[in-house]
C-alpha positions in Angstrom: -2.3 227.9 22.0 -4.1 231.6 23.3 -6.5 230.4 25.5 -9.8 233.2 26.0 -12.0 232.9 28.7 -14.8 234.9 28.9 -17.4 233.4 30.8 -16.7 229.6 32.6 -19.5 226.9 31.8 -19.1 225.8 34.9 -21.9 228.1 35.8 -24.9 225.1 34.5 -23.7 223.1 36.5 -24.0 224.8 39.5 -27.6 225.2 39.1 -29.4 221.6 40.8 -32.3 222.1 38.7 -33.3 222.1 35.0 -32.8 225.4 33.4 -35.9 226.3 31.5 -34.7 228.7 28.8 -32.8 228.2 26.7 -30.4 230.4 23.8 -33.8 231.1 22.2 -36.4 231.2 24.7 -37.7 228.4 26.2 -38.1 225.4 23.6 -39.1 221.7 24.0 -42.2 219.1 23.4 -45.9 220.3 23.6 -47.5 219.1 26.4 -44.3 217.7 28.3 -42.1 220.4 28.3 -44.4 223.1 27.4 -47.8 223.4 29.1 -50.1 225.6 29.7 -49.4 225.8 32.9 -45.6 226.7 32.0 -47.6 229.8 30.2 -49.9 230.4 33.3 -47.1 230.8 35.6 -44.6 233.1 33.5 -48.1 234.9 32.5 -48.8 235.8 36.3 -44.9 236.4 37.3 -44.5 238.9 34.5 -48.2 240.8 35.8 -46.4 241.1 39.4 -42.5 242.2 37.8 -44.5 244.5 35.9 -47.2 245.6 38.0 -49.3 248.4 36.1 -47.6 247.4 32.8 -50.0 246.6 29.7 -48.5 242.9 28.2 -48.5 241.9 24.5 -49.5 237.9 23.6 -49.4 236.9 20.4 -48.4 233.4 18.6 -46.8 231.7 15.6 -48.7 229.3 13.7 -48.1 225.9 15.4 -51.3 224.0 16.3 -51.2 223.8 20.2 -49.6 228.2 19.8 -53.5 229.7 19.9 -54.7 227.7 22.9 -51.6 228.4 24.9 -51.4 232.3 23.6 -54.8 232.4 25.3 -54.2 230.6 28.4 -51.6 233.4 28.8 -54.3 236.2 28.4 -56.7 234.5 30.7 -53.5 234.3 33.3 -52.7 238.0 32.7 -56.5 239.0 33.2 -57.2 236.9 36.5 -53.9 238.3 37.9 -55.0 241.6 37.2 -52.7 242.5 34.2 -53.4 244.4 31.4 -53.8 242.0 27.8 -53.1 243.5 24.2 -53.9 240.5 22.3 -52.3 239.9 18.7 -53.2 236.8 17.9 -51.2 234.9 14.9 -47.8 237.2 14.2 -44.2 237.0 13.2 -42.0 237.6 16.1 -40.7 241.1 14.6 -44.0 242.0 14.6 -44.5 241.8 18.1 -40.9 242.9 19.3 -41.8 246.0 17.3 -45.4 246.6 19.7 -42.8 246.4 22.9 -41.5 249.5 21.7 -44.4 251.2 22.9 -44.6 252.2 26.7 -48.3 251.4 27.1 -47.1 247.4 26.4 -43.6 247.3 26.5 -43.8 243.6 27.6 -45.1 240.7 25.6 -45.1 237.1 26.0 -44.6 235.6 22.2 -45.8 231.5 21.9 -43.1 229.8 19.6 -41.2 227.5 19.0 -39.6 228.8 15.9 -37.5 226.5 13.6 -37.8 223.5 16.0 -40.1 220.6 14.8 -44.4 221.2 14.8 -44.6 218.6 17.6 -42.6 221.2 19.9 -43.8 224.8 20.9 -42.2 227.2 23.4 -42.3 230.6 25.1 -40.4 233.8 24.6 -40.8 236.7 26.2 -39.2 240.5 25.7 -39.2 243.9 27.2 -38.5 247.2 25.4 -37.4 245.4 21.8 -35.5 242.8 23.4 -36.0 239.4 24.7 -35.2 239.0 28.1 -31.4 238.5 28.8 -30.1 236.2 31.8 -30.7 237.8 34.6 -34.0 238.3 33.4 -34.8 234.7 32.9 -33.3 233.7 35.6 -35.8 235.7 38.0 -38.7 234.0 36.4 -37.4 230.5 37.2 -37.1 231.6 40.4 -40.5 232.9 40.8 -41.6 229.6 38.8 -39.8 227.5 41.5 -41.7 229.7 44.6 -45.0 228.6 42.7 -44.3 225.0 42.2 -43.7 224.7 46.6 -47.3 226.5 46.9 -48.8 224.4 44.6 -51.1 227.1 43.2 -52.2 227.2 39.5 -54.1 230.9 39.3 -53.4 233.8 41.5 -56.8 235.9 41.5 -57.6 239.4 42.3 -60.9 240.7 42.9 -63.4 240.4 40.1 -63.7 244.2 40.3 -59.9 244.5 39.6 -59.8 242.7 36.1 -59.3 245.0 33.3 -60.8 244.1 29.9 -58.9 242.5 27.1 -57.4 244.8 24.4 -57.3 243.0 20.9 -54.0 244.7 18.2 -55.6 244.5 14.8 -53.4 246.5 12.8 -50.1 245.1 14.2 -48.7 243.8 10.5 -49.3 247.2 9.4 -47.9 249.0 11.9 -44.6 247.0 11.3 -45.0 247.5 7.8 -45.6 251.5 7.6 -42.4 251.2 10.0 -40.1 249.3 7.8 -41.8 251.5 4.8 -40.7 254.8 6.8 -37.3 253.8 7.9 -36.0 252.6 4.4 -37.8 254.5 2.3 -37.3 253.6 -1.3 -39.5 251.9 -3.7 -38.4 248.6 -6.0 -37.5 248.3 -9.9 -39.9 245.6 -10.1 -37.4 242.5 -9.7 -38.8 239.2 -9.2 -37.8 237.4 -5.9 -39.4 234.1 -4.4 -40.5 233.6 -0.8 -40.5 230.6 0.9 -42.5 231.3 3.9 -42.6 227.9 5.8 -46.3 227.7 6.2 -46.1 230.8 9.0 -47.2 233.8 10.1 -44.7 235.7 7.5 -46.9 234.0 4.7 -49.0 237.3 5.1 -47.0 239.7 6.3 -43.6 239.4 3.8 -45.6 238.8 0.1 -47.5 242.3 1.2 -44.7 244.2 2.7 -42.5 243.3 -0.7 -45.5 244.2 -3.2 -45.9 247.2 -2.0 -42.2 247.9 -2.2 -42.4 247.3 -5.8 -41.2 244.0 -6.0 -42.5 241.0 -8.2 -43.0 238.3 -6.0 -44.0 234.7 -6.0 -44.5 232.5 -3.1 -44.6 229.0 -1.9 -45.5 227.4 1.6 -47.5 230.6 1.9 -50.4 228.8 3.2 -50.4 228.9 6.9 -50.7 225.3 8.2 -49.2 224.4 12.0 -48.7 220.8 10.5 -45.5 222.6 8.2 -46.8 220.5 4.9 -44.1 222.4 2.9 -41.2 221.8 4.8 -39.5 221.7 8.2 -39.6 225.2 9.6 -35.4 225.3 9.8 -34.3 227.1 6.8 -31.4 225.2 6.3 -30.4 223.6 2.5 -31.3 220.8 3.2 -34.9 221.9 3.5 -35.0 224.4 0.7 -34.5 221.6 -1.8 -38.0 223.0 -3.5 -37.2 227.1 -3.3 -33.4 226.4 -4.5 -34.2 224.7 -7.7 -37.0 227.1 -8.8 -34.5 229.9 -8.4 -32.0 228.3 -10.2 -34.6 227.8 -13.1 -35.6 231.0 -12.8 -32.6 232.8 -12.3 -34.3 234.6 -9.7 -33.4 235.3 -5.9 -35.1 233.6 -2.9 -35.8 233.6 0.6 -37.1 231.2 2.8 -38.0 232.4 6.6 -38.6 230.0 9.5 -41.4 229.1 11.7 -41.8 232.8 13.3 -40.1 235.2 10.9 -36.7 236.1 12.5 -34.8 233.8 10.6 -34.1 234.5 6.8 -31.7 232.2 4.2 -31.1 233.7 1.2 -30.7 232.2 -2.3 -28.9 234.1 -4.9 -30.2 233.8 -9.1 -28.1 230.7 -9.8 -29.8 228.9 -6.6 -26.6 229.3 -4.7 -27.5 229.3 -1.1 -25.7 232.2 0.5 -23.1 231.1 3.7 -25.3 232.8 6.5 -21.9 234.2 8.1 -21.1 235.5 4.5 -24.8 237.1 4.9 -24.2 238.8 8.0 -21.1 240.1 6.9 -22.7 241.7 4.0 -25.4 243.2 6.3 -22.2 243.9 8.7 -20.8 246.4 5.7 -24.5 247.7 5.2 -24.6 249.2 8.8 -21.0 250.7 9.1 -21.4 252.0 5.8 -24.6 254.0 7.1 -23.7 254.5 10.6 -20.0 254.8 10.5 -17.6 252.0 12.8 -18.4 250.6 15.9 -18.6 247.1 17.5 -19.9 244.2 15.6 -21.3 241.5 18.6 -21.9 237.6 17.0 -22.5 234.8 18.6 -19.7 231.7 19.0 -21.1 230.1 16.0 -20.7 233.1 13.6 -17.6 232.9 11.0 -14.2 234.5 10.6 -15.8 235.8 7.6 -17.3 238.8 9.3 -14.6 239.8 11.2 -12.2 239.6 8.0 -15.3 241.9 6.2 -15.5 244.5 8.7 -11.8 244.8 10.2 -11.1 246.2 6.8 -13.9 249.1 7.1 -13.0 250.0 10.7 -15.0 247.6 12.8 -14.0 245.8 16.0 -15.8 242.2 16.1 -17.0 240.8 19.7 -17.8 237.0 20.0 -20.5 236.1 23.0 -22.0 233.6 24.0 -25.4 231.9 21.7 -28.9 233.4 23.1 -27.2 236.5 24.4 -26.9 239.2 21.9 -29.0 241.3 23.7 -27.1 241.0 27.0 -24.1 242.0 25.5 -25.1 244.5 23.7 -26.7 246.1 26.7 -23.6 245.7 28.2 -21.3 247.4 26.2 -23.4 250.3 25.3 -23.8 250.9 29.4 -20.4 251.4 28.7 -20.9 253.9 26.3 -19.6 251.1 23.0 -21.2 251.9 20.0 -23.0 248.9 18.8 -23.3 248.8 15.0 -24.7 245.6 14.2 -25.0 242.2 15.9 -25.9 238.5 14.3 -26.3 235.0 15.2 -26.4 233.2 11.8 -29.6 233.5 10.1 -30.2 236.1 13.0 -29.4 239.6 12.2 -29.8 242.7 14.7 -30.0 246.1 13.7 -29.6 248.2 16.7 -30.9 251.8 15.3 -33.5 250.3 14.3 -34.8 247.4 17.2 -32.9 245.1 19.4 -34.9 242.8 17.9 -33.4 239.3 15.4 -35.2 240.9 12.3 -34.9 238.8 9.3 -37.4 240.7 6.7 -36.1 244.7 8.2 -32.5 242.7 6.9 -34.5 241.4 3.8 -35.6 244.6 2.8 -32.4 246.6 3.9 -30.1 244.2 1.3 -33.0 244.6 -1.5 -32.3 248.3 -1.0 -28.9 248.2 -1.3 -29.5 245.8 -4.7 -31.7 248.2 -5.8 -30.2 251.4 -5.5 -26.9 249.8 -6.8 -28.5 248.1 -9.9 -26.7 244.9 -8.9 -27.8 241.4 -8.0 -27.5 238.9 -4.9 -24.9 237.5 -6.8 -22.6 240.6 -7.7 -22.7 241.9 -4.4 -21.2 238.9 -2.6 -18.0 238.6 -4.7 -16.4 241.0 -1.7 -17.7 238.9 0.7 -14.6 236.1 1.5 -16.1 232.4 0.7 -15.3 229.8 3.2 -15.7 226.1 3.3 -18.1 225.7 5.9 -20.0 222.8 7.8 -22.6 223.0 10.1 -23.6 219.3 12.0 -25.9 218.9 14.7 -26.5 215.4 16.1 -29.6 214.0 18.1 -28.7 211.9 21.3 -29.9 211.2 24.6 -30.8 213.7 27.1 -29.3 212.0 29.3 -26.0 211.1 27.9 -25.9 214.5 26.4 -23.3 216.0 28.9 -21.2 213.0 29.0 -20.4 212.9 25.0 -20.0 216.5 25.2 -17.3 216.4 27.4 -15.8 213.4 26.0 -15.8 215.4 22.6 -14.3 217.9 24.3 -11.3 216.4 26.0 -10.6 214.4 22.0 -11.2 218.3 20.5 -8.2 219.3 23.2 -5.7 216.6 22.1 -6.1 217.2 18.4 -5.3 220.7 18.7 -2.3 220.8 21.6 -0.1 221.3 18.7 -1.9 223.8 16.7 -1.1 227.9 16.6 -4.6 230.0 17.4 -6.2 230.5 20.4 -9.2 228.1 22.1 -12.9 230.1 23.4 -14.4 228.1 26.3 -17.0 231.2 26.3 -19.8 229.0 25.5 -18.5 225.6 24.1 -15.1 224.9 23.0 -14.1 226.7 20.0 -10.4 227.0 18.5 -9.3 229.8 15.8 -6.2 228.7 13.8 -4.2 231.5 12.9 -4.5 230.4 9.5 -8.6 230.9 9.3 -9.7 227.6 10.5 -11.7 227.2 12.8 -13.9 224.7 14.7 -16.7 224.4 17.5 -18.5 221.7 19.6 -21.0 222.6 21.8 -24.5 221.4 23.6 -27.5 223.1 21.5 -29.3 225.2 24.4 -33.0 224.2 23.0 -32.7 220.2 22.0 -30.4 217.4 23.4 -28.4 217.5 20.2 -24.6 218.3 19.9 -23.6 220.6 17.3 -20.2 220.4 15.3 -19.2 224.0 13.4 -15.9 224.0 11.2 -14.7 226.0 8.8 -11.4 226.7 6.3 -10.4 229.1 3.9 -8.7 226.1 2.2 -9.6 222.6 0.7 -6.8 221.3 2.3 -7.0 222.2 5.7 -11.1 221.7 5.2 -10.3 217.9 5.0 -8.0 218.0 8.3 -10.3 220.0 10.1 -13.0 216.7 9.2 -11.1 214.3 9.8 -10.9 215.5 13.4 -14.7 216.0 13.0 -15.5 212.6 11.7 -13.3 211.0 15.3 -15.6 213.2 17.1 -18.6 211.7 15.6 -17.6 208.0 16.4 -17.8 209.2 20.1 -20.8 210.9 19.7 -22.2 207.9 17.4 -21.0 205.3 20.2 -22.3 207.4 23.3 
């Protein structure tokens, strides 16, 4: 067994205290986790990193997201910073605003697919959201504050700027997307399933005046998510997947703040997500020519089986730091084509931004100017057997099962021919296209289980190992 290292995990456990953020942002309960004065203090350390710097807030749709978007302005006022208020907004939206010099920095309050108990905190510079480094300098700051004991740092009264207020950010985005793709629809129908969030405006729009027919549900925006949970995944798209299937029409459902996208083709398939990025993988090279293609851990062999045939190099990193790598290895003068978490695609000429309606609209372009269907133009794309399990346990007990999963994962695969990732995880490519992965989710105390096999055969070995892994995880 090939054993890659590319970046020990030993590195959590040097850190003595709790890491705030997470792969995506900083996640967890409302009101425990996340406070407001969690929002106060990364409000006011982001005013002094970027003194003289104007600094976007906006929110998702979550009950407790308005109060704690303005307790960020207030911060970002009485510190002396400069506030160009949103309000409610997908997160593209706002990543798209950061582009602009006069507010390249924004503070975005989310918790995106995570239950509407939760809420969280994400914050970006120049398209991106803050890699590790990055993060790592606000818990730093966020540690000096806690010694001091000081809520609000104040300047003068004669030194607080007033409050800008971004009314036209949805159009904006919009004229953007309209601009960059430039084509208009034959009128086909598609469905939106827009989880009761900010995209319930934005998407319907955007694709009608595209030329599309469209039909939504969950388009009413309610913090309480009546509809569904805000996590796009089949099991919650019970609703979206049948109506397609009766209507022979595609879907797509997006999650709590708009990055995400799962697509459902006209039979009410619901399209692998790796298979999906490998399709948007081809879209890319095929416009830009070769280059890199960066996933996360998670992502498939299906993408790198797509692209190694069109003259694309695949680079696996670690989850939550897309933009780090890609950073990275364009200092080194890589060129970066396209980069994906699953449901998460990135299209770097056009933001460094996870962008799941620019990817929407990009694939109903392709479909479009190719007078095919969702369905057609997957048939390239290879079809895996794929799971995806996450379990709930203990935060407590977390790292313990982990590495007890860990150790069994080791002895069931001593004997097999591939090579092992401890990058972020443990991860083992068989040379025959099987794969699996067990790792600690970086935003809940849940351990998630990722296998895959081009084979119904090996499929069944590959869970059997799984299903030993679960009576460890099952028996703490």
């Amino acid at each position: 067994m090939k054993k890659v290292i590319l970046r020990g995990e030993t590195l959590e456990l040097m850190n003595k205290r709790q890491k705030l953020f997470g792969t995506a942002g900083i996640r967890g309960p409302y009101g425990i986790k996340v406070t407001a004065e969690l929002v106060i203090g990364i409000s006011q350390i982001l005013v002094n990193q970027y003194k003289g710097e104007g600094i976007l807030v906006a929110h998702d749709a979550r009950t407790s997201s308005e109060a704690l978007s303005q307790s960020a302005c207030s911060a970002i006022s009485l510190a002396g910073g400069k506030v160009y208020s949103i309000g409610l907004c997908t997160f593209p939206v706002i990543a798209n605003l950061t582009r602009d010099e006069k507010h390249s920095v924004a503070i975005y309050i989310t918790a995106s697919h995570n239950p509407p108990q939760d809420n969280g905190i994400k914050v970006l510079k120049n398209g991106r959201e803050f890699i590790q480094e990055e993060q790592n300098s606000i818990e730093n700051e966020l540690e000096k504050r806690s010694i001091q004991n000081k809520l609000f740092n104040y300047v003068s009264w004669d030194k607080i700027p007033p409050q800008n207020k971004i009314t036209d950010a949805n159009e904006t985005y919009s004229k953007r997307i309209r601009k960059k793709l430039d084509f208009h629809g034959d009128g086909k129908k598609i469905i939106l399933d827009c989880a009761n969030g900010p995209m319930s405006d934005l998407a319907p729009k955007l694709l009608s005046k595209l030329g599309f027919q469209v039909t939504t549900i969950n388009s009413h925006i309610d913090g309480h998510f009546p509809g569904r949970l805000a996590e796009p995944s089949p099991a919650n798209l019970g609703t979206l997947i049948e109506l397609c299937r009766e209507k022979k029409t595609m879907g797509v459902a997006f999650d709590g703040d708009g990055d995400r996208i799962a697509v459902i083709d006209e039979s009410g398939e619901f399209v692998d997500l790796s298979r999906m990025n490998a399709l948007l993988a081809t879209f890319a090279i095929e416009e830009e020519g070769p280059g890199s293609i960066v996933v996360s851990i998670d992502s498939s062999t299906t993408i790198d089986k797509t692209v190694d045939k069109i003259g694309a190099t695949t680079i696996r990193t670690n989850l939550g730091e897309l933009h780090g790598k890609i950073i990275e290895l364009t200092k080194k003068n890589e060129k970066i084509t396209f980069a994906a978490e699953p449901w998460k695609p990135i299209f770097p000429s056009w933001g460094l931004w996870i962008d799941g309606l620019f990817a929407l609209v990009k694939l109903l372009k392709v479909i479009t100017m190719r007078k095919t269907t969702v369905s057609d133009i997957m048939r390239d794309i290879p079809n895996h057997i794929a799971e995806r399990k996450a379990y709930m346990v203990d935060v407590e007990g977390v790292l313990t099962i982990f590495e007890k999963c860990k150790e069994k994962l080791i002895e069931k695969m001593k004997d097999q021919d591939g090579r092992e990732l401890t990058i972020d995880g443990l991860r083992y490519d068989l040379n025959d296209g099987t794969w699996i992965l067990i790792r600690k989710s970086g935003t809940e105390p849940k351990i998630r289980i990722y296998y895959e096999s081009p084979t119904k055969e090996r499929f069944k070995w590959v869970e059997q190992i799984v299903k030993e892994l679960e009576e460890i995880i099952i028996k703490k």
